[in-house]
C-alpha positions in Angstrom: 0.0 0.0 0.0 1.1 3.8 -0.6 1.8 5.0 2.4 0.7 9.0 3.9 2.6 11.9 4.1 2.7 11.6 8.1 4.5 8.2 7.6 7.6 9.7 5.8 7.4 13.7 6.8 10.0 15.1 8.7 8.6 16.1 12.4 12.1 17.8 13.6 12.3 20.1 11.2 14.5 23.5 11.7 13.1 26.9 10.6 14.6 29.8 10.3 14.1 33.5 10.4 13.2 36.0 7.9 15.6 38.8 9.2 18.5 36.4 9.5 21.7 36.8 7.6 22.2 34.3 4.6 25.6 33.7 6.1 24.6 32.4 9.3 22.1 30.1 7.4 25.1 28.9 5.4 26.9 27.8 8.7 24.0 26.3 9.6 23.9 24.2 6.1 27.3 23.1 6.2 26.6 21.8 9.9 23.9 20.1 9.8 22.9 19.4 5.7 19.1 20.8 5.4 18.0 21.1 1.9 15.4 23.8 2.7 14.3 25.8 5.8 10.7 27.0 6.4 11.2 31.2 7.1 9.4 32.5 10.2 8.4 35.7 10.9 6.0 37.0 13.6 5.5 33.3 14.5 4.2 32.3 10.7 5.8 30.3 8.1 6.1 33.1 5.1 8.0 30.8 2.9 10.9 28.4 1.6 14.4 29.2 1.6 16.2 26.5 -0.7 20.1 25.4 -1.0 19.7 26.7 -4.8 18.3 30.3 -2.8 21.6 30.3 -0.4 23.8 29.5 -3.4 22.9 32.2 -5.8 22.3 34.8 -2.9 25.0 37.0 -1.5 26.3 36.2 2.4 25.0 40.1 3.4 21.2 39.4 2.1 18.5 38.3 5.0 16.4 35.7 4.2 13.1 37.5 3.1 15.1 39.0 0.2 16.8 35.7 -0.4 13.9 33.2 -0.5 12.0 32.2 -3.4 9.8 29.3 -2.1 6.2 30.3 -1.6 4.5 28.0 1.1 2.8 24.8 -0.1 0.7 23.1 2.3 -0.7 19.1 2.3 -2.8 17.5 5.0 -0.7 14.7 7.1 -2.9 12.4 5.9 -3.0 12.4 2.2 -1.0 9.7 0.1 2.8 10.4 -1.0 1.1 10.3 -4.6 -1.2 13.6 -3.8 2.6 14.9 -2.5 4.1 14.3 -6.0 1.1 15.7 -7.8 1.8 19.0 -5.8 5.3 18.6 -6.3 4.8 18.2 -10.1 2.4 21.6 -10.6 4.9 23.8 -8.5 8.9 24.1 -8.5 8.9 23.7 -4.6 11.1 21.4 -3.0 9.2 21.2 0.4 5.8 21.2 1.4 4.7 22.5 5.0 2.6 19.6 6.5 -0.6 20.3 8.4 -3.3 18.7 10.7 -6.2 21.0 11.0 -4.9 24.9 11.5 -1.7 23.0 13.2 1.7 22.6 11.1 3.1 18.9 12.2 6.1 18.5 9.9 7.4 19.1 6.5 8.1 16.4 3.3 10.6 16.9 1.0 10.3 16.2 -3.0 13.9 13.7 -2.0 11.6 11.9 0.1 8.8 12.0 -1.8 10.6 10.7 -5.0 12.4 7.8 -2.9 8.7 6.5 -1.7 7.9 7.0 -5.3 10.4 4.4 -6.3 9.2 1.8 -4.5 5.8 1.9 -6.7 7.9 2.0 -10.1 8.4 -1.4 -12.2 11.8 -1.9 -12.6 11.2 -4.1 -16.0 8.9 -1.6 -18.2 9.1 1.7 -16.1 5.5 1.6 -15.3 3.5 2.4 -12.0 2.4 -0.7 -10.2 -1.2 -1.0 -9.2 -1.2 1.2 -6.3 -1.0 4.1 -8.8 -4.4 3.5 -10.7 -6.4 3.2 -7.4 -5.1 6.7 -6.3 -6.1 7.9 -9.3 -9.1 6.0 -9.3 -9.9 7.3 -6.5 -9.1 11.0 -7.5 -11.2 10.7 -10.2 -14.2 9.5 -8.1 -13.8 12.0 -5.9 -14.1 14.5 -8.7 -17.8 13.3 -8.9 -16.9 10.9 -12.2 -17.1 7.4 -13.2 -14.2 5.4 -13.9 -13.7 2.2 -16.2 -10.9 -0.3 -16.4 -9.1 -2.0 -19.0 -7.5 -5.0 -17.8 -5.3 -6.5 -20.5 -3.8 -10.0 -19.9 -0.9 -11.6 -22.6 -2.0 -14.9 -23.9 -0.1 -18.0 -23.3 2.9 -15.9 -21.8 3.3 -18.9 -19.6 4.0 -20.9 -22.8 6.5 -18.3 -24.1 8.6 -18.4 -21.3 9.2 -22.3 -21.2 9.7 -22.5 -24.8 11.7 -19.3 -25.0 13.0 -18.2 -21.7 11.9 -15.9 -19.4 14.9 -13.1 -21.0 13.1 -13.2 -24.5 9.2 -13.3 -22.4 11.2 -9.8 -20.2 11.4 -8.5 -23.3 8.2 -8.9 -24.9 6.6 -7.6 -22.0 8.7 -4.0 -22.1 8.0 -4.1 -25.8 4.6 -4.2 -25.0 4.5 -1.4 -22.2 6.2 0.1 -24.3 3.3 0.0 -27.1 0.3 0.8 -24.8 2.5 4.2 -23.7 2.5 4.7 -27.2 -0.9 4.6 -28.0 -3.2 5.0 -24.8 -4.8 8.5 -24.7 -3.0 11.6 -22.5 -6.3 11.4 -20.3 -5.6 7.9 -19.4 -3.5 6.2 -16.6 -1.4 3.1 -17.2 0.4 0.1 -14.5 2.0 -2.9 -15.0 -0.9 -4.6 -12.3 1.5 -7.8 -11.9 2.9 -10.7 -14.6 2.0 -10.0 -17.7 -1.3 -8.2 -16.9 -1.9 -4.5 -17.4 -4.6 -1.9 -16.6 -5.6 0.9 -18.1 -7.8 3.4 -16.0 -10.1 5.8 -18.0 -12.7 8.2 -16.8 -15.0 7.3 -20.0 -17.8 5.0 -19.7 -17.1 1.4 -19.9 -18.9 1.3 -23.7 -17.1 3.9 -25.1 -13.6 1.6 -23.7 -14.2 -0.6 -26.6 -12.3 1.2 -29.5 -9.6 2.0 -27.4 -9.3 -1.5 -26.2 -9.9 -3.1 -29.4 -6.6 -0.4 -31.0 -4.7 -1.9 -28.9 -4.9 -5.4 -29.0 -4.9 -4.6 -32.9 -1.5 -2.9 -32.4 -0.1 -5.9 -30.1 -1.4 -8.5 -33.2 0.3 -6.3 -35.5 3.3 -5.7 -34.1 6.7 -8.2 -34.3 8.3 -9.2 -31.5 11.9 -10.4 -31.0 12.2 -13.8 -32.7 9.0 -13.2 -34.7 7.3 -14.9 -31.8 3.6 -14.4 -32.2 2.2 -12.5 -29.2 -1.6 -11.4 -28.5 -3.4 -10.2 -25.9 -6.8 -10.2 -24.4 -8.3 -7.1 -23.0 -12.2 -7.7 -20.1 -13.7 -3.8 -19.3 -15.1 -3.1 -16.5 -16.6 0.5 -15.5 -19.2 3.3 -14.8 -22.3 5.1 -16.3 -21.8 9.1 -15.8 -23.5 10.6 -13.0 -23.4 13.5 -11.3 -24.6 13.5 -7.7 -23.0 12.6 -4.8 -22.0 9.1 -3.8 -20.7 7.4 -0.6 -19.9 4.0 0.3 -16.4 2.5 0.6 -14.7 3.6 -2.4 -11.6 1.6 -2.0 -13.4 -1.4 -2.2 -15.1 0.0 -5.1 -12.4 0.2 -7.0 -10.6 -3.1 -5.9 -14.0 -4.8 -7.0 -14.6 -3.2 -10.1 -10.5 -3.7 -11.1 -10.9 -7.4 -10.5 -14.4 -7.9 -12.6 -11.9 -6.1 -15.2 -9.6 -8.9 -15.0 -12.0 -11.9 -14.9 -13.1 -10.4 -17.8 -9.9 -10.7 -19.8 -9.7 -14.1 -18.3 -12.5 -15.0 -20.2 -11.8 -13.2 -23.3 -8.5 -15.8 -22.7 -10.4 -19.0 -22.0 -12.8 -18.2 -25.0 -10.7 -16.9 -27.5 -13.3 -13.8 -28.0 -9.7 -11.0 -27.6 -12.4 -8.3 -25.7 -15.2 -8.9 -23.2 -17.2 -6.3 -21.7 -17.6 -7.3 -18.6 -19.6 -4.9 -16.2 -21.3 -1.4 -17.0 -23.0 0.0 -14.0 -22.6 3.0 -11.6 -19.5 2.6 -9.1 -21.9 2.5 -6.6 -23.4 -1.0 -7.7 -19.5 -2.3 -7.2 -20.3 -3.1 -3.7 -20.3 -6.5 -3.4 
């Protein structure tokens, strides 16, 4: 699981004042090795000074003159990935960490990356599952439906014994590689585990069908190392639009309606059929 910003934030954190020299921050930098200091003054945080700011400023400057952070802030309890969305639309390289009206710690982008890492596949560069269910979840949030597209490699088990499991490594990074290449901006992408991958869209699970069926087209068309002959199968499952409010236990929404997806493309396998449609409902009905 991804874990919260509270888990990996940095609770001792040292702060520093606006009126202070930059030189006495610097001797504080090469004691102690802070990346960047949230500035105080009269009692508030007012901004970032960053190593880049004490680098390029002169040693006479104070820090309000010096700093060019502006204060970012992120509840303790969101997930590292809402920490690297923030850290993505802004240059910041700290984010001031709150709980209520009460600051609790900062979070670096260093230690945001580094959690990051862990949720990367080292074999095709993809996100791993826990990606699409934050977005998922982001997207539900927004008041939309989601759909999944679970796609599933056929007879990969096959391909390994009779190949090896260096010429199946590559097939699957050639086919990551193809569903970066032709899955819409709008769309998320993860390895899910093996040789499965889902796609997460915020379309309704009809309108999945072209997409799915373009790239199982592109898979059957393209040629692998060895000219081996490699297909997959593709099972939907996702949401109507709606537009009022929903509750219920969205996690378990999404968990659901992701593995209805891949029974789906199991039986697309099992009966040859390349793309089954497997559930089209409201992400409310997924609460089984």
């Amino acid at each position: 699981m991804i874990r919260k910003v509270f888990e990996i934030m940095i609770k001792d954190y040292t702060t520093v004042d606006a009126f202070w020299g930059i030189r006495r921050i610097q001797k504080i930098v090469e004691k102690d090795h802070y990346d960047c200091f949230p500035v105080i003054e009269n009692g508030e945080i007012v901004g970032i000074l960053t190593r880049n700011d004490l680098i390029t400023a002169h040693p006479n400057r104070i820090v309000l003159d010096a700093m060019s952070g502006r204060c970012k802030y992120i509840d303790e309890n969101e997930s590292v990935w809402s920490a690297k969305e923030l850290f993505e639309d802004e240059s910041s390289q700290i984010l001031i960490v709150t709980h209520g009206d009460e600051v609790t710690g900062v979070i670096t982008k260093s230690a945001v990356d580094i959690e990051i890492g862990k949720h990367v596949d080292m074999l095709t560069g993809l996100y791993k599952s826990s990606y699409i269910i934050h977005k998922s979840q982001k997207l539900l949030d927004q008041g939309g439906e989601i759909s999944i597209i679970f796609f599933d490699v056929n007879n990969f088990g096959y391909i390994n014994k009779k190949y090896g499991h260096t010429v199946g490594d590559n097939i699957l990074k050639e086919i990551s590689k193809i569903l970066k290449e032709c899955v819409p901006a709008d769309t998320f992408l993860c390895r899910y585990g093996g040789d499965e991958f889902a796609l997460l869209t915020g379309k309704c699970a009809e309108d999945c069908e072209v997409l799915a069926q373009s790239v199982l087209n592109r898979v059957r068309q393209h040629n692998f190392i060895g000219d081996i002959s490699v297909g997959i199968s593709a099972g939907i499952a996702g949401g109507k639009k709606r537009c009022n409010s929903r509750d219920g236990d969205m996690y378990k929404n999404i968990t659901n309606l992701i593995n209805l997806a891949s029974l789906a493309s199991t039986k697309a396998k099992k009966e040859k059929e390349n793309l089954v449609l497997g559930f089209s409902g409201t992400i409310d009905e997924m609460a089984i």
